[in-house]
N, CA, C and O atoms as a printed pandas DataFrame, in Angstrom:
     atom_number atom_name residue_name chain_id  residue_number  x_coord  y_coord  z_coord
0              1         N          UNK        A               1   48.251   -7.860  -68.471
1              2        CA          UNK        A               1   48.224   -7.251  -69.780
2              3         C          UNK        A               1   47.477   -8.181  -70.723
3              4         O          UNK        A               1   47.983   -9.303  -70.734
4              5         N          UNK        A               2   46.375   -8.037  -71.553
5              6        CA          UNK        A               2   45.771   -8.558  -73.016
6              7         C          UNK        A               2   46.815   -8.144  -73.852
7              8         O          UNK        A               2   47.477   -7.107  -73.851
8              9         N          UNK        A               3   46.851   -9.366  -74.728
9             10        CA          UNK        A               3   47.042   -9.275  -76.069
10            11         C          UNK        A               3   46.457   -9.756  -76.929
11            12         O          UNK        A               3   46.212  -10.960  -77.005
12            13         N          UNK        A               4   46.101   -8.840  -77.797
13            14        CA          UNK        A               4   45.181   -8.576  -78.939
14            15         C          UNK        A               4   45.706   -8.520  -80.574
15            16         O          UNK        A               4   46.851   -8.254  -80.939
16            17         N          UNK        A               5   44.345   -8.903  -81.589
17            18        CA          UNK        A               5   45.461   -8.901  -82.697
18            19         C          UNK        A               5   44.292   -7.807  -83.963
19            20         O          UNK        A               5   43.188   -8.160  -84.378
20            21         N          UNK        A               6   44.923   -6.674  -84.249
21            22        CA          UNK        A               6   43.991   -5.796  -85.032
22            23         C          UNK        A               6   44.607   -5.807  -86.484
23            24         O          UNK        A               6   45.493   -6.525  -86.948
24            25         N          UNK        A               7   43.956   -4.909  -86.995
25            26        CA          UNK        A               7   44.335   -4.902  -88.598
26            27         C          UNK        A               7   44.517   -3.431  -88.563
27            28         O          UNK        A               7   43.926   -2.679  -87.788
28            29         N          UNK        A               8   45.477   -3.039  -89.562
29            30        CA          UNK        A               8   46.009   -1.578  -89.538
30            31         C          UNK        A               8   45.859   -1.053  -90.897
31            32         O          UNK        A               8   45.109   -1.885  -91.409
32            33         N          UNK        A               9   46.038   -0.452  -91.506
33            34        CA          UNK        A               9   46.699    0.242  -92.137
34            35         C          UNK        A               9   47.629    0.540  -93.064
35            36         O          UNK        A               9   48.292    1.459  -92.585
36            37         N          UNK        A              10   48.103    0.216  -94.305
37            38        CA          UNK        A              10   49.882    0.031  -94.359
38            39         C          UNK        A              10   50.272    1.280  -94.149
39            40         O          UNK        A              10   51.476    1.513  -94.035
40            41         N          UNK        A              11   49.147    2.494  -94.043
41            42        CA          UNK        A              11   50.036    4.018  -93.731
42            43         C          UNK        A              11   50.301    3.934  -92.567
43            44         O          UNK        A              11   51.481    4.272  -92.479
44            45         N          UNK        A              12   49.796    3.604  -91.277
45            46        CA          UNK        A              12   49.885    3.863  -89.587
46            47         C          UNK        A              12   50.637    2.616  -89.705
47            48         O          UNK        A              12   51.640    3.140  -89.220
48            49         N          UNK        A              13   51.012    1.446  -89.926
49            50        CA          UNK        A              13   51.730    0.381  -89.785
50            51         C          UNK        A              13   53.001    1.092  -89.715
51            52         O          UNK        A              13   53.850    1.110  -88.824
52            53         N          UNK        A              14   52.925    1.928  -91.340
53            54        CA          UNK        A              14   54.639    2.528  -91.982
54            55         C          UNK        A              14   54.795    3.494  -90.457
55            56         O          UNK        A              14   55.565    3.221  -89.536
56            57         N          UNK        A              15   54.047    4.410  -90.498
57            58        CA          UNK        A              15   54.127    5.686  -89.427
58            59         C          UNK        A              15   54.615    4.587  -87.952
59            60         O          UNK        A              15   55.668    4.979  -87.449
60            61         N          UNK        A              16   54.175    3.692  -87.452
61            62        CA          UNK        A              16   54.608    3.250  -86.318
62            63         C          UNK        A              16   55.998    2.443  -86.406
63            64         O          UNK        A              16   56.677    2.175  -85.415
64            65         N          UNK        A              17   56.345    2.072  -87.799
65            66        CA          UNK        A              17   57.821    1.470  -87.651
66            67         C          UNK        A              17   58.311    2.766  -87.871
67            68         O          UNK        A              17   59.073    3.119  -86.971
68            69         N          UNK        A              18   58.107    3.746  -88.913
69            70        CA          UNK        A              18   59.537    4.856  -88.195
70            71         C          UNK        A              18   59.308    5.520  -87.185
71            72         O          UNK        A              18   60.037    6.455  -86.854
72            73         N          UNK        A              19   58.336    5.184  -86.565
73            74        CA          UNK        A              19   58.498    6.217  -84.539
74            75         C          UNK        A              19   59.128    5.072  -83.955
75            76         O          UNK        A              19   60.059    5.250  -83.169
76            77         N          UNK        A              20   58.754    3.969  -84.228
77            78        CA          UNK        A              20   59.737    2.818  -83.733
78            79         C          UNK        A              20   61.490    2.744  -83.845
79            80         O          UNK        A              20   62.408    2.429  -83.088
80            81         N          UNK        A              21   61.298    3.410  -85.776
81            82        CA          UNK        A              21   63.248    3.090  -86.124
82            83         C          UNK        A              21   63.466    4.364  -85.266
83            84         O          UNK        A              21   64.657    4.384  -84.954
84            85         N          UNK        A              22   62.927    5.245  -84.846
85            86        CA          UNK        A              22   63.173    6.534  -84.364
86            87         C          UNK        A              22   63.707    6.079  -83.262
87            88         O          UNK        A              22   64.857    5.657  -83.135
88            89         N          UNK        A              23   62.614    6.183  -82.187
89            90        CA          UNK        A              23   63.299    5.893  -80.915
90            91         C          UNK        A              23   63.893    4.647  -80.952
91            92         O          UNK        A              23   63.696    4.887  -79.761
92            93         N          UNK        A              24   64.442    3.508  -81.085
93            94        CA          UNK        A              24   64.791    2.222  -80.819
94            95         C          UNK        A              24   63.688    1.549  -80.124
95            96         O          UNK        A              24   64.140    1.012  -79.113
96            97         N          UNK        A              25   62.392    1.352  -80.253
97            98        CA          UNK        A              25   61.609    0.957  -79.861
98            99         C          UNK        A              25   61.200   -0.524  -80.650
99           100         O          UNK        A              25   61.852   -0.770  -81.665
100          101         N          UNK        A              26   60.523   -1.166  -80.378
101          102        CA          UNK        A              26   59.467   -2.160  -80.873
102          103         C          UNK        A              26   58.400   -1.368  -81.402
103          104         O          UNK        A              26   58.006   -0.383  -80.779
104          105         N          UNK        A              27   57.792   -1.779  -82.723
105          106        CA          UNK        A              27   56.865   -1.545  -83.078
106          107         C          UNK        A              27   55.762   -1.825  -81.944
107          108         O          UNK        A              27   55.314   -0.911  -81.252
108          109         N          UNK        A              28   55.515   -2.652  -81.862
109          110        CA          UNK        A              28   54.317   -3.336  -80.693
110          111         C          UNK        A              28   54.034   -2.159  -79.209
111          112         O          UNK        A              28   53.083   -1.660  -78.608
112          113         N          UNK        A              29   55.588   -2.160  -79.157
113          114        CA          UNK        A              29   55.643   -0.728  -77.681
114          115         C          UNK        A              29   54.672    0.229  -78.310
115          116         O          UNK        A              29   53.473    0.319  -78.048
116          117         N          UNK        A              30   55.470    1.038  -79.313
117          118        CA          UNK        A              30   54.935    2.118  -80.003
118          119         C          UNK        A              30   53.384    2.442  -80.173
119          120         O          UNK        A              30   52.854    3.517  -79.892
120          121         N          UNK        A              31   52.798    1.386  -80.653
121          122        CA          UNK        A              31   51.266    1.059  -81.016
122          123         C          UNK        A              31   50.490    0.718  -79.781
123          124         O          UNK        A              31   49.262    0.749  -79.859
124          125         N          UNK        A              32   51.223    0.306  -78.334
125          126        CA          UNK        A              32   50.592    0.123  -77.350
126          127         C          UNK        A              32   50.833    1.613  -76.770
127          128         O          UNK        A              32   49.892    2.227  -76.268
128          129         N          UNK        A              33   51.708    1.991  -76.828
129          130        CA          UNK        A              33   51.774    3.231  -76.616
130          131         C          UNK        A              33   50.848    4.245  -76.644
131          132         O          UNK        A              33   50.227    4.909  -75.813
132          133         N          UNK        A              34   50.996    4.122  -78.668
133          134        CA          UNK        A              34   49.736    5.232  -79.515
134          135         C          UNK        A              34   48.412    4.997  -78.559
135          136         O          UNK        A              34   47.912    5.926  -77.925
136          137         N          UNK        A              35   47.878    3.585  -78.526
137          138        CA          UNK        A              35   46.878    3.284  -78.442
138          139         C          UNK        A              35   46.328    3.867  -76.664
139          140         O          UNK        A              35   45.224    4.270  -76.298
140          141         N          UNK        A              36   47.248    3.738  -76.104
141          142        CA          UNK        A              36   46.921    3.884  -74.458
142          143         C          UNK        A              36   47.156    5.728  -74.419
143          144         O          UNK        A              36   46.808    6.049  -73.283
144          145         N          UNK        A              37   47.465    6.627  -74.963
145          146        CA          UNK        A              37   47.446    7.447  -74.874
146          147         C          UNK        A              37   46.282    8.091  -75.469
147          148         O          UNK        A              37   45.745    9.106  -75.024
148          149         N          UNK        A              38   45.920    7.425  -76.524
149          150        CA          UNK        A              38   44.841    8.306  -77.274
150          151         C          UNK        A              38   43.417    8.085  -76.506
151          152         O          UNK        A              38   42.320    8.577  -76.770
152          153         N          UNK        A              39   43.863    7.025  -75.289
153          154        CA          UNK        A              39   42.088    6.401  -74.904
154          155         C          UNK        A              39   42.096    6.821  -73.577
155          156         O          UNK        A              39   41.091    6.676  -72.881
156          157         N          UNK        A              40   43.501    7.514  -72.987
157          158        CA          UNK        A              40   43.695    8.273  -71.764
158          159         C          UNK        A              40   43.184    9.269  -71.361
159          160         O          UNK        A              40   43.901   10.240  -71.600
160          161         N          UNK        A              41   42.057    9.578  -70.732
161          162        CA          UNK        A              41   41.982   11.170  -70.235
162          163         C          UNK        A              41   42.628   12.050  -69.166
163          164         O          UNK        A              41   42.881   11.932  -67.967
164          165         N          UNK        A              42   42.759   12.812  -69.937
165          166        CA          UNK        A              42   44.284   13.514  -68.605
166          167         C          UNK        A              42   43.468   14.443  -67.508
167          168         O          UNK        A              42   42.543   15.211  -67.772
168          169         N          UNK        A              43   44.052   14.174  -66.194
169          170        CA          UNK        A              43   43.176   14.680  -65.293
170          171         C          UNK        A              43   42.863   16.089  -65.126
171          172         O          UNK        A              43   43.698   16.908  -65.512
172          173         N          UNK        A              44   41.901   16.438  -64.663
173          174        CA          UNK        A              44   41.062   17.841  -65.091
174          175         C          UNK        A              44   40.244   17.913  -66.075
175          176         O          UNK        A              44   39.523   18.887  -66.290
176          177         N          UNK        A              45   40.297   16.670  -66.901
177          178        CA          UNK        A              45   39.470   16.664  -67.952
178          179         C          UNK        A              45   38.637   15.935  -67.953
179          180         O          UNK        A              45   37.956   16.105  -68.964
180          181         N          UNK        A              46   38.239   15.078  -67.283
181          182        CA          UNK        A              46   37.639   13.770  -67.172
182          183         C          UNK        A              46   36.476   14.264  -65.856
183          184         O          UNK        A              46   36.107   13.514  -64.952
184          185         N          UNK        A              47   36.038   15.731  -66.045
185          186        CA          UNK        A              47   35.185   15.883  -65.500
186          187         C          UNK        A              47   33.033   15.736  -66.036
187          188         O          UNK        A              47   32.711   15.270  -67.129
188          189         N          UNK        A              48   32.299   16.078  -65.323
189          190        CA          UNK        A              48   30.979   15.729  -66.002
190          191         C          UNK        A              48   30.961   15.910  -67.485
191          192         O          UNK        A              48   31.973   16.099  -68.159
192          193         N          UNK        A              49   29.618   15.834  -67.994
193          194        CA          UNK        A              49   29.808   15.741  -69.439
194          195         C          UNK        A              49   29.495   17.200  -69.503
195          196         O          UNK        A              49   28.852   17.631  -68.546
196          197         N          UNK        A              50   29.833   18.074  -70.476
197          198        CA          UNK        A              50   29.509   19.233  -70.889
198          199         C          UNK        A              50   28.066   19.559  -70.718
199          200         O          UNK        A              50   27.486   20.136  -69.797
200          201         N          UNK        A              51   27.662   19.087  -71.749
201          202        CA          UNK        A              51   26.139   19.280  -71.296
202          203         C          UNK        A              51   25.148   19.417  -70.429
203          204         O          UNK        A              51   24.008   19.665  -70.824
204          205         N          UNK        A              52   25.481   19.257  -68.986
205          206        CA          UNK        A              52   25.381   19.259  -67.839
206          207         C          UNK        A              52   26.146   20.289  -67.178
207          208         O          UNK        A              52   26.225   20.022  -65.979
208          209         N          UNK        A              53   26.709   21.300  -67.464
209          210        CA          UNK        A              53   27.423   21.934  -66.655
210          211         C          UNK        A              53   26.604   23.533  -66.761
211          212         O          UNK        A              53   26.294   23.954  -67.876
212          213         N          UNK        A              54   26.373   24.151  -65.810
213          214        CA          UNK        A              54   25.419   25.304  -65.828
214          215         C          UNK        A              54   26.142   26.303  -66.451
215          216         O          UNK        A              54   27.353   26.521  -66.456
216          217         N          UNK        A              55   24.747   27.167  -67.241
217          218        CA          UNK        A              55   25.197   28.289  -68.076
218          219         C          UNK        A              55   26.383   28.775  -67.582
219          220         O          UNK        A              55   27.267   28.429  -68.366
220          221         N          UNK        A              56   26.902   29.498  -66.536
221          222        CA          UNK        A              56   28.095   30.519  -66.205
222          223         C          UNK        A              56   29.373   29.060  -66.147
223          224         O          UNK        A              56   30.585   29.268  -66.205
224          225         N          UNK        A              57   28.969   28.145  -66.067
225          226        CA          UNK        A              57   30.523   26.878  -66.043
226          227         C          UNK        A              57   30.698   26.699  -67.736
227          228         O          UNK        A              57   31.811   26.421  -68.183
228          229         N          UNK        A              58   29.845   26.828  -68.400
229          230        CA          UNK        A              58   30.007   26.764  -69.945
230          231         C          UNK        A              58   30.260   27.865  -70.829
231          232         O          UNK        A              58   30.526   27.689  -72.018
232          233         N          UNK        A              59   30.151   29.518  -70.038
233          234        CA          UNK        A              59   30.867   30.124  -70.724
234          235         C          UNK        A              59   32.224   30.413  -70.517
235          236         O          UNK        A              59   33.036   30.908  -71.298
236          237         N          UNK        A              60   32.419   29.869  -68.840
237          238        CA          UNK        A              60   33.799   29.928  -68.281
238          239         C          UNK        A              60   34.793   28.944  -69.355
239          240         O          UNK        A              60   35.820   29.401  -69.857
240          241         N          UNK        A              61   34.290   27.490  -69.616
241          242        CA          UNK        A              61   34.492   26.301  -70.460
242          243         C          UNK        A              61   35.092   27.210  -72.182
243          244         O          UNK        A              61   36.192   27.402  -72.702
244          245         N          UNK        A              62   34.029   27.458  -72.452
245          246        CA          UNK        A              62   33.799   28.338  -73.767
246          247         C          UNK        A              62   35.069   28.992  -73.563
247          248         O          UNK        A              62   35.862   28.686  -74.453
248          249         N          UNK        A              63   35.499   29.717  -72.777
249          250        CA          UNK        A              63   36.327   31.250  -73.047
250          251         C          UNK        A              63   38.012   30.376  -72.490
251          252         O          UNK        A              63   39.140   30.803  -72.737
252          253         N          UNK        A              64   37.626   28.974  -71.638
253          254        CA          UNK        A              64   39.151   28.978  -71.219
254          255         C          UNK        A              64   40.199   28.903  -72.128
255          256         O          UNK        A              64   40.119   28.896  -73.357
256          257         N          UNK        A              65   41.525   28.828  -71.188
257          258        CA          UNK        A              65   42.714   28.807  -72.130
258          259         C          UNK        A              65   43.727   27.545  -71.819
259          260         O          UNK        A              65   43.065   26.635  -71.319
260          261         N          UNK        A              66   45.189   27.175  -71.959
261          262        CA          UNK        A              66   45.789   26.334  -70.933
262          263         C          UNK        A              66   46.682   27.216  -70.387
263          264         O          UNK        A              66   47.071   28.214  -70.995
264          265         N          UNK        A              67   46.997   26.952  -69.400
265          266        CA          UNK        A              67   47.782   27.573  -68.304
266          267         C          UNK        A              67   48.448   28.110  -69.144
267          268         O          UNK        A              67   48.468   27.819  -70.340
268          269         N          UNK        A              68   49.046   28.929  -68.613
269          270        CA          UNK        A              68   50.396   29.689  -68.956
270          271         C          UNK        A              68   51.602   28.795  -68.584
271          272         O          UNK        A              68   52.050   28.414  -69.666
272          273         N          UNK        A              69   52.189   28.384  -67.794
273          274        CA          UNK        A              69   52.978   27.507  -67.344
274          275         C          UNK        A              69   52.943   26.149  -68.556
275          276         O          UNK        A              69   53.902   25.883  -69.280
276          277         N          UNK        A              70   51.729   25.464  -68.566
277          278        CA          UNK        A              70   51.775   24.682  -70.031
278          279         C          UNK        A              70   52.061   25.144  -71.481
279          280         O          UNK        A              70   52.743   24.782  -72.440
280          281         N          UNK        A              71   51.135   26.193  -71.127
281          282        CA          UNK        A              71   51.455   27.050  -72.541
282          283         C          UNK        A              71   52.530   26.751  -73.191
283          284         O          UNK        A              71   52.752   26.057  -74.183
284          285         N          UNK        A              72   53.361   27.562  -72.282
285          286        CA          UNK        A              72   55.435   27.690  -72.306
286          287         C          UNK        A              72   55.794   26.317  -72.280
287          288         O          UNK        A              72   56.715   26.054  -73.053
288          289         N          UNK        A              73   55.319   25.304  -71.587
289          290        CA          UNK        A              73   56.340   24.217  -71.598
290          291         C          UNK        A              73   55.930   23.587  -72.831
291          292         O          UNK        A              73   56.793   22.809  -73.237
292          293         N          UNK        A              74   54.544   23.686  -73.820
293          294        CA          UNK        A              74   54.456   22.810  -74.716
294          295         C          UNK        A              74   55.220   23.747  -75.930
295          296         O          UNK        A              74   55.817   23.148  -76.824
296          297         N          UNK        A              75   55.189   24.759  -75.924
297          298        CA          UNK        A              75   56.115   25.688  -76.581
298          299         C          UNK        A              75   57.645   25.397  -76.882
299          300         O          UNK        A              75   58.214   25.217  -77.959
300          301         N          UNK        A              76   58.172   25.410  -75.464
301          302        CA          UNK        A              76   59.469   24.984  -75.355
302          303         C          UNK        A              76   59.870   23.579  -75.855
303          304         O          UNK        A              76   60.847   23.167  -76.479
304          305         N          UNK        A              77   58.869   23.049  -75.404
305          306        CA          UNK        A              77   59.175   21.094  -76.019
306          307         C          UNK        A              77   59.121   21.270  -77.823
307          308         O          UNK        A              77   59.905   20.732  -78.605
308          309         N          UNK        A              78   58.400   21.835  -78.047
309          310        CA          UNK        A              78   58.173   21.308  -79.389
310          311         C          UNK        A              78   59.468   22.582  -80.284
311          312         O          UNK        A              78   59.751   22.197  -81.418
312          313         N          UNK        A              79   59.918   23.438  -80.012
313          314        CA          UNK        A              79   61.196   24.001  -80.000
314          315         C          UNK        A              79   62.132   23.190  -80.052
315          316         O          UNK        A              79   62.529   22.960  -81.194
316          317         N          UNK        A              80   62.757   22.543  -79.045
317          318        CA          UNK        A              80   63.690   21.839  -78.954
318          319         C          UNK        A              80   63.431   20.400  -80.108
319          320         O          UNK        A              80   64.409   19.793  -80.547
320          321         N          UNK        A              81   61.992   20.003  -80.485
321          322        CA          UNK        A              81   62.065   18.893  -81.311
322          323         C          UNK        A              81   62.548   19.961  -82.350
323          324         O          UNK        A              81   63.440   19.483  -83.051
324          325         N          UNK        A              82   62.257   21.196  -82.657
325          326        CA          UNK        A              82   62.470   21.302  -84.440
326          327         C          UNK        A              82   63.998   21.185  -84.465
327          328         O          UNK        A              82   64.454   20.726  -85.512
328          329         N          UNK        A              83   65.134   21.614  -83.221
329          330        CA          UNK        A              83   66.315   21.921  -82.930
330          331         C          UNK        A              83   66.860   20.019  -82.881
331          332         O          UNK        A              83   67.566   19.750  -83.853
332          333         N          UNK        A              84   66.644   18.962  -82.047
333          334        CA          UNK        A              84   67.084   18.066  -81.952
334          335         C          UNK        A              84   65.826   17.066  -81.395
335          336         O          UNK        A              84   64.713   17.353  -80.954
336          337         N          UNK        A              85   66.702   15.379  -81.677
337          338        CA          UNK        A              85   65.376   14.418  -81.065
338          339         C          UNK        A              85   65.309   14.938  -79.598
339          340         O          UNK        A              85   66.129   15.610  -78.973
340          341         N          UNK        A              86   64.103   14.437  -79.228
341          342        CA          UNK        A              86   63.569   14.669  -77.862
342          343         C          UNK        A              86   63.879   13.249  -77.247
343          344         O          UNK        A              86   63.788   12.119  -77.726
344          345         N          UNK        A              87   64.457   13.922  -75.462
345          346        CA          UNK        A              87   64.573   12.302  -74.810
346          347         C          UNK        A              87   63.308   11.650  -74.850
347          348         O          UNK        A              87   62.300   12.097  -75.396
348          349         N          UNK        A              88   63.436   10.351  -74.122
349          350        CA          UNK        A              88   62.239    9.868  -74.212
350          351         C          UNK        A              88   61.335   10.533  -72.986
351          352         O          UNK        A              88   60.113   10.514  -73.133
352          353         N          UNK        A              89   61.761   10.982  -72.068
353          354        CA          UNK        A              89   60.670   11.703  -71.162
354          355         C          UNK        A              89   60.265   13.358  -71.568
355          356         O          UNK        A              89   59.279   14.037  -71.280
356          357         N          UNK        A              90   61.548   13.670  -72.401
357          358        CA          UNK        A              90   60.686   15.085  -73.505
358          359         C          UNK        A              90   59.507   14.469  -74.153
359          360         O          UNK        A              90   58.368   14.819  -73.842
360          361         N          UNK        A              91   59.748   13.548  -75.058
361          362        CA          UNK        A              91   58.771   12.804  -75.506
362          363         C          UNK        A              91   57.158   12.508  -74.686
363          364         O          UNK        A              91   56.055   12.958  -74.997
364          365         N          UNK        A              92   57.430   11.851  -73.882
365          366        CA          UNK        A              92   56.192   11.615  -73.408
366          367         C          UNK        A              92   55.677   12.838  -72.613
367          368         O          UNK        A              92   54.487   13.146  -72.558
368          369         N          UNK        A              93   56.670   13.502  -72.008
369          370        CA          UNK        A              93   55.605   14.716  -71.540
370          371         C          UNK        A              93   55.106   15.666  -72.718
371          372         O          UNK        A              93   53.925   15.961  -72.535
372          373         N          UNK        A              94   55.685   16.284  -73.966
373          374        CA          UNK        A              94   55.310   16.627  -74.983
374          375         C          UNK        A              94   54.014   15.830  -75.204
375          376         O          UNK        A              94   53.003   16.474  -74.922
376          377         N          UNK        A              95   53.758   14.251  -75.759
377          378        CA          UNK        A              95   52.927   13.530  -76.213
378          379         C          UNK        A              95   51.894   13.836  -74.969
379          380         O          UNK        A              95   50.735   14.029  -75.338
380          381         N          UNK        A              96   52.114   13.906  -73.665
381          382        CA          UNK        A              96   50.910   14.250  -72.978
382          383         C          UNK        A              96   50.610   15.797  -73.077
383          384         O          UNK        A              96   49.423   16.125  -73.089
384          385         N          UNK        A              97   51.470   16.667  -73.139
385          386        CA          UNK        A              97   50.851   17.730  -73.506
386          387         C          UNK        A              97   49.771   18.405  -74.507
387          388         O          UNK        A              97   48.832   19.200  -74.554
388          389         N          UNK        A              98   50.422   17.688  -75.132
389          390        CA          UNK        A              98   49.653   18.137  -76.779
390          391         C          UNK        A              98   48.287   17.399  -76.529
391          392         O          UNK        A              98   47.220   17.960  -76.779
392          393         N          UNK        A              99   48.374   15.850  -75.919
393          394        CA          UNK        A              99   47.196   15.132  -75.628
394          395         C          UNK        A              99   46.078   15.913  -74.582
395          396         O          UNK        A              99   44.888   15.599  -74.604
396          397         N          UNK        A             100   46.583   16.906  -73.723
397          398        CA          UNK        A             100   45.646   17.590  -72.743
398          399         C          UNK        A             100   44.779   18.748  -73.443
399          400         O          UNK        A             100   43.642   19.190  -73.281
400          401         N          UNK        A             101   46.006   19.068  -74.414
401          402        CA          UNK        A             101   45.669   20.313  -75.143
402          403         C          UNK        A             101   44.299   19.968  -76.020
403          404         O          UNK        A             101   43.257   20.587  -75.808
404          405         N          UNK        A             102   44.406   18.831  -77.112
405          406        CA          UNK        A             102   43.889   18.608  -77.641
406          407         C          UNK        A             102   42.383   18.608  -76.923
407          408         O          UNK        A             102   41.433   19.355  -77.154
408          409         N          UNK        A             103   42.533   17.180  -75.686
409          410        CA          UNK        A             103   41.698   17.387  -75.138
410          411         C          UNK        A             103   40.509   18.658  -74.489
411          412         O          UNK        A             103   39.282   18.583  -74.556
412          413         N          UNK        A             104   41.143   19.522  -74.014
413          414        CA          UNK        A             104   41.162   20.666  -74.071
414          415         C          UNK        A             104   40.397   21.137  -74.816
415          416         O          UNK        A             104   39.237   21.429  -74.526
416          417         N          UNK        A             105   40.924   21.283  -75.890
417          418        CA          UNK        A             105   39.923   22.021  -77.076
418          419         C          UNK        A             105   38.904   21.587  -78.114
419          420         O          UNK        A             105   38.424   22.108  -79.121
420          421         N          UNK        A             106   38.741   20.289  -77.403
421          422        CA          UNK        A             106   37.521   19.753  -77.916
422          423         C          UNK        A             106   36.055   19.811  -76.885
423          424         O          UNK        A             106   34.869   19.961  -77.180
424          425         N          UNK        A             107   36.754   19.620  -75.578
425          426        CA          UNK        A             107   35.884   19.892  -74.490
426          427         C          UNK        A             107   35.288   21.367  -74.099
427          428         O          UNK        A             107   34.285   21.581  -73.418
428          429         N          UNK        A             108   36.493   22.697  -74.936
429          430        CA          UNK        A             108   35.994   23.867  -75.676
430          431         C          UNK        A             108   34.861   23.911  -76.327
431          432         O          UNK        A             108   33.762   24.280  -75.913
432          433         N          UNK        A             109   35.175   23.507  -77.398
433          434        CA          UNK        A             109   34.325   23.546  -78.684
434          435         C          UNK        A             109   33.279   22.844  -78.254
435          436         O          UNK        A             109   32.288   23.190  -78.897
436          437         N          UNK        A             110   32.991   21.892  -77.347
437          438        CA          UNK        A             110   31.998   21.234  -77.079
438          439         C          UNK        A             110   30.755   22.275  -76.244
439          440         O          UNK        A             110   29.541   22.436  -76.369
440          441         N          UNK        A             111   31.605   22.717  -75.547
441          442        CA          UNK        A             111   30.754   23.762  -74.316
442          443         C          UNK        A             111   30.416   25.268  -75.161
443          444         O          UNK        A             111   29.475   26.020  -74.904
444          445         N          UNK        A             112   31.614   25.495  -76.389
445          446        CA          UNK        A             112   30.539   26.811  -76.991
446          447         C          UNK        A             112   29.396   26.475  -78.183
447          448         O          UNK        A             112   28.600   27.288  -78.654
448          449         N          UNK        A             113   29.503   25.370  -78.461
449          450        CA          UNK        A             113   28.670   24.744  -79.257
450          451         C          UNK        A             113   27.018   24.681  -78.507
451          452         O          UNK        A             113   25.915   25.046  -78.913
452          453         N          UNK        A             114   27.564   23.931  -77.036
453          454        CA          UNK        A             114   26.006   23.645  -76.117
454          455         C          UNK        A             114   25.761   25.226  -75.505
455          456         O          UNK        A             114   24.674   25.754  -75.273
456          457         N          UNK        A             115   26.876   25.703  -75.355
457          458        CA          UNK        A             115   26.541   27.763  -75.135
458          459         C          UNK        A             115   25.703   28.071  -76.133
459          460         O          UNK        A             115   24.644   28.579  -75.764
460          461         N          UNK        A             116   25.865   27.905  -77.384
461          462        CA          UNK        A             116   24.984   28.455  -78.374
462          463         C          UNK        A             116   23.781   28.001  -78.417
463          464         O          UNK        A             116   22.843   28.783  -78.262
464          465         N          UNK        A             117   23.565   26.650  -78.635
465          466        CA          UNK        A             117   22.051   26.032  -78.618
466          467         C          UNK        A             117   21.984   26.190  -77.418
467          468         O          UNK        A             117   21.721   24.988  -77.443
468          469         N          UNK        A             118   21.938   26.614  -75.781
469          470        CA          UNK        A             118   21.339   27.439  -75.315
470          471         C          UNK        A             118   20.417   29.057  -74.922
471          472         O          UNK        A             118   19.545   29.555  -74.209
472          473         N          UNK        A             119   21.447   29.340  -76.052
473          474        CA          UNK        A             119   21.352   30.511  -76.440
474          475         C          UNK        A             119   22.238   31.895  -75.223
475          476         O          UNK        A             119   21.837   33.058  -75.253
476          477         N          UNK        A             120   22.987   31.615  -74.615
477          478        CA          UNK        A             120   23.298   31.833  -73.782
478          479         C          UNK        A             120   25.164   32.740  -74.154
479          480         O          UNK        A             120   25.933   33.441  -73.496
480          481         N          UNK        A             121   25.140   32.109  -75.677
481          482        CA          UNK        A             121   26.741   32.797  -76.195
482          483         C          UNK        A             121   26.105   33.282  -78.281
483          484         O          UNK        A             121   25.250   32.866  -79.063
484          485         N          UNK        A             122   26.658   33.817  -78.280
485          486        CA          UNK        A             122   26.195   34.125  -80.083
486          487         C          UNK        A             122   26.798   33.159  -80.655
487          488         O          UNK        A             122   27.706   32.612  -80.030
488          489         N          UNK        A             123   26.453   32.693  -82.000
489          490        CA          UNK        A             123   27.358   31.996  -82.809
490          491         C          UNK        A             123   28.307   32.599  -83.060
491          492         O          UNK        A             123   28.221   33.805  -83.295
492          493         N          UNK        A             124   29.669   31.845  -83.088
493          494        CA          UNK        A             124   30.846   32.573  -83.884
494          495         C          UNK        A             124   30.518   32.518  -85.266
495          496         O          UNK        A             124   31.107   33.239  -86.072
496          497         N          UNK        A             125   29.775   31.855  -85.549
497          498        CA          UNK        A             125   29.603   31.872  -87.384
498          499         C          UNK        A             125   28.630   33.147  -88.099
499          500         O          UNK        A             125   28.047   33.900  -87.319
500          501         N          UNK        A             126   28.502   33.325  -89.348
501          502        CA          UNK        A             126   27.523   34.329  -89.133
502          503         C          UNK        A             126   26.535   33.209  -89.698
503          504         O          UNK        A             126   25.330   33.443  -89.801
């Protein structure tokens, strides 16, 4: 393991001591945490770069969705947070969910964006 020394924030400093007072964590966990998740790519996603992927894989890209099965479970997780805290493995599978999702829909937006300047999908804009 490195250890490293950055400069923050006093808003994300504040935000990581109460996910910290939250769970009983260390600040330091928390922020190694934040940090290793946000630089994680979750698998299925960590495929070629968009731009490279042939017309019919980029409108497939363009039009996908997430599973149904995820769908429901990121549904259900984030339910139960508005109802009570989440364990810590609600937690992290939630935090990876939302992280795939996200992922997800940037790697979307990426492929109807290069659909369009191909010319190959219309703009959604007018």
């Amino acid at each position: 393991m490195t250890q490293i020394t950055i400069t923050l924030s006093d808003e994300v400093y504040n935000r990581a001591k109460t996910v910290a007072s939250m769970t009983g964590r260390p600040v330091s966990e928390v922020l190694s945490e934040a940090a290793s998740a946000s630089l994680t790519v979750p698998s299925g996603l960590d495929e070629q770069p968009v731009a490279w992927l042939s017309d019919s894989e980029l409108i497939a890209l363009a039009q996908s969705r997430l599973s149904s099965d995820s769908s429901e479970r990121l549904a259900e997780l984030l339910n139960m947070q508005q109802r009570r805290a989440l364990s810590n493995s609600e937690r992290t599978e939630l935090d990876s969910l939302m992280e795939y999702y996200h992922l997800g829909q940037l790697r979307k937006a990426t492929a109807l964006r290069v659909a369009v300047q191909r010319g190959i999908l219309p703009s959604p804009l007018p």
